[in-house]
C-alpha positions in Angstrom: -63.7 21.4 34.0 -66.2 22.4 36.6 -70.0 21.4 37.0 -72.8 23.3 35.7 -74.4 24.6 38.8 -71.2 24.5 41.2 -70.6 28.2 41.1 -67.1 28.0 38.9 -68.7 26.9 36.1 -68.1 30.0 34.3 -65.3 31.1 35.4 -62.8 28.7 33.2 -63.1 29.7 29.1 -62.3 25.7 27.7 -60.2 27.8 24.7 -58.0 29.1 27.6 -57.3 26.1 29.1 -56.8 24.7 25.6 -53.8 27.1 25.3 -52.2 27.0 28.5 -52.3 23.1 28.0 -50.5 23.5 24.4 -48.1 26.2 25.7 -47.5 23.8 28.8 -46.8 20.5 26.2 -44.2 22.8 23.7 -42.6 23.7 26.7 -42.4 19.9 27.6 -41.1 18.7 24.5 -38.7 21.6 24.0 -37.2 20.5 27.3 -34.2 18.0 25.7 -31.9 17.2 29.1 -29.4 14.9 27.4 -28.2 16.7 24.3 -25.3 18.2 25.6 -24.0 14.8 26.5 -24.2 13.6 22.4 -20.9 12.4 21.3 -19.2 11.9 25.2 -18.0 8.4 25.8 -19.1 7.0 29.4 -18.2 4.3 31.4 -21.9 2.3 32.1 -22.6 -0.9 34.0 -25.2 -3.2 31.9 -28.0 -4.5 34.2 -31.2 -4.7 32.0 -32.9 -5.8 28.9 -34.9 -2.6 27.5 -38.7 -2.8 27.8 -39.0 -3.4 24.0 -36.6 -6.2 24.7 -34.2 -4.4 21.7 -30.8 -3.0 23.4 -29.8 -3.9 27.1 -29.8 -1.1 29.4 -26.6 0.4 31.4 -26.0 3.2 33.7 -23.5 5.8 33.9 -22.1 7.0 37.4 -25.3 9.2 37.3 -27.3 6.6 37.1 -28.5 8.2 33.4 -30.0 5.4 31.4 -28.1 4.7 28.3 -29.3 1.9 25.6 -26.5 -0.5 24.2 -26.5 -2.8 21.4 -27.8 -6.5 22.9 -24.9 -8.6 23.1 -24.9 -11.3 25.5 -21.2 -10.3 26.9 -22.3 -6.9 27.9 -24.6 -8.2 30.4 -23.3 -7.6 34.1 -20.3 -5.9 32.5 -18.8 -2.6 32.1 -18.9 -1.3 28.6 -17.2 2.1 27.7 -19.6 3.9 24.8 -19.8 6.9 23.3 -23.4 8.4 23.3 -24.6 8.5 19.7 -28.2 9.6 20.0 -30.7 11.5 23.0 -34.2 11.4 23.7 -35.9 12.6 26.7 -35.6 9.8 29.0 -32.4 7.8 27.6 -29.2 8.1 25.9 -28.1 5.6 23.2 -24.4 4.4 23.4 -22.0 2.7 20.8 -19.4 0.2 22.4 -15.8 2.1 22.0 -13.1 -0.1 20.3 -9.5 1.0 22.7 -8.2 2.3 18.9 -11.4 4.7 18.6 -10.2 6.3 22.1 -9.3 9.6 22.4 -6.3 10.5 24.5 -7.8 10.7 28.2 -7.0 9.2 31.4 -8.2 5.5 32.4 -10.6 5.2 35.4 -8.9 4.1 38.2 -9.4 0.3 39.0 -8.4 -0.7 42.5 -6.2 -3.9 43.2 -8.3 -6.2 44.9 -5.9 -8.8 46.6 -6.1 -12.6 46.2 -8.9 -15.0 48.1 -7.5 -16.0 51.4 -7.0 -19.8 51.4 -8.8 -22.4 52.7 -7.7 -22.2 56.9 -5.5 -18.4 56.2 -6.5 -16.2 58.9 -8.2 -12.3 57.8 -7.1 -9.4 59.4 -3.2 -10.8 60.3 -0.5 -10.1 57.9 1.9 -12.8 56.4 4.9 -11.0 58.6 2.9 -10.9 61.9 1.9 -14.7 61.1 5.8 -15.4 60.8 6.5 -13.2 63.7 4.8 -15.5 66.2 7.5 -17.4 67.2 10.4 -14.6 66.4 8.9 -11.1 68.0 9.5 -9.9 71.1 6.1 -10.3 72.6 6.5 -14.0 72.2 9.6 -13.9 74.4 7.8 -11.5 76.8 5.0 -13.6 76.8 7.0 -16.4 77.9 9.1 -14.1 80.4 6.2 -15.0 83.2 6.3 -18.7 82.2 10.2 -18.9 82.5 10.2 -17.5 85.8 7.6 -19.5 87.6 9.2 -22.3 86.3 12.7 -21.0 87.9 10.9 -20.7 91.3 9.5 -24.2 91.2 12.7 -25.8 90.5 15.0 -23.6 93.1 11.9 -24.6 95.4 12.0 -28.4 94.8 16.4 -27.5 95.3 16.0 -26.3 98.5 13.9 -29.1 100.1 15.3 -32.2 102.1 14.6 -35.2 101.2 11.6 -35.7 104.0 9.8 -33.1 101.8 10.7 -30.1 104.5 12.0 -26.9 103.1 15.4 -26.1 104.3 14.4 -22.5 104.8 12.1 -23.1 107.8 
């Protein structure tokens, strides 16, 4: 609304804006963006107690809020529901018993290996931990070893006993 005297005063009609503000709200509350998901079941992760404090909250892989029943094994879990009821802002879920499933493919889970133990190296499979002392790059590593070793002891062989090489 503008201030008597500020030159737009009468330039608004207050029955106007009235309108526009009702026409603006029932276009608001027509506005429903999770009914086509009623009846779906959804995979969501459980993170949060509702503000109410009544259901714990989850998200979907849209990060869509959805409102589970509060029990204490849902928390930090993934629960599969089926969305039983929309509002604006949330979706409200019922767990899913593996019976009540329709026929669809599983989400993929993805094997996660055993812990390393205490002292196991990361990074360096069981076969290349074994292959240490069998591969050929131990041998080749060795190669350079083996023949300074040769030399020194056809060296010391070719020496007199004075401790003067024979060769000069």
């Amino acid at each position: 609304m503008c201030k008597d005297g500020s030159g737009g005063h009468h330039l608004l009609d207050t029955t106007h804006v009235k309108e526009r503000t009702k026409a603006v709200s029932k276009l608001f509350q027509s506005y429903h963006p999770y009914s086509h998901k009623l009846g779906q079941i959804q995979d969501v992760l459980v993170t949060e107690i509702s503000h109410d404090g009544q259901y714990y909250v989850g998200h979907n892989k849209c990060y869509d809020q959805v409102l589970v029943p509060k029990q204490e094994s849902f928390m930090g879990k993934k629960v599969r529901v089926q969305i039983v009821e929309t509002g604006k802002h949330f979706m409200k879920g019922r767990p899913v018993e593996k019976s009540e499933m329709p026929d669809q493919p599983q989400p993929h889970q993805p094997q996660v290996p055993a812990p390393f133990k205490k002292g196991e190296v990361s990074g360096l499979a069981k076969s290349s931990q074994t292959m240490r002392s069998e591969g050929w790059w131990y041998w080749f590593g060795l190669l350079p070893l083996a023949v300074t070793l040769v030399y020194l002891v056809l060296l010391h062989m070719i020496t007199d006993e004075s401790g003067k090489s024979i060769l000069s």
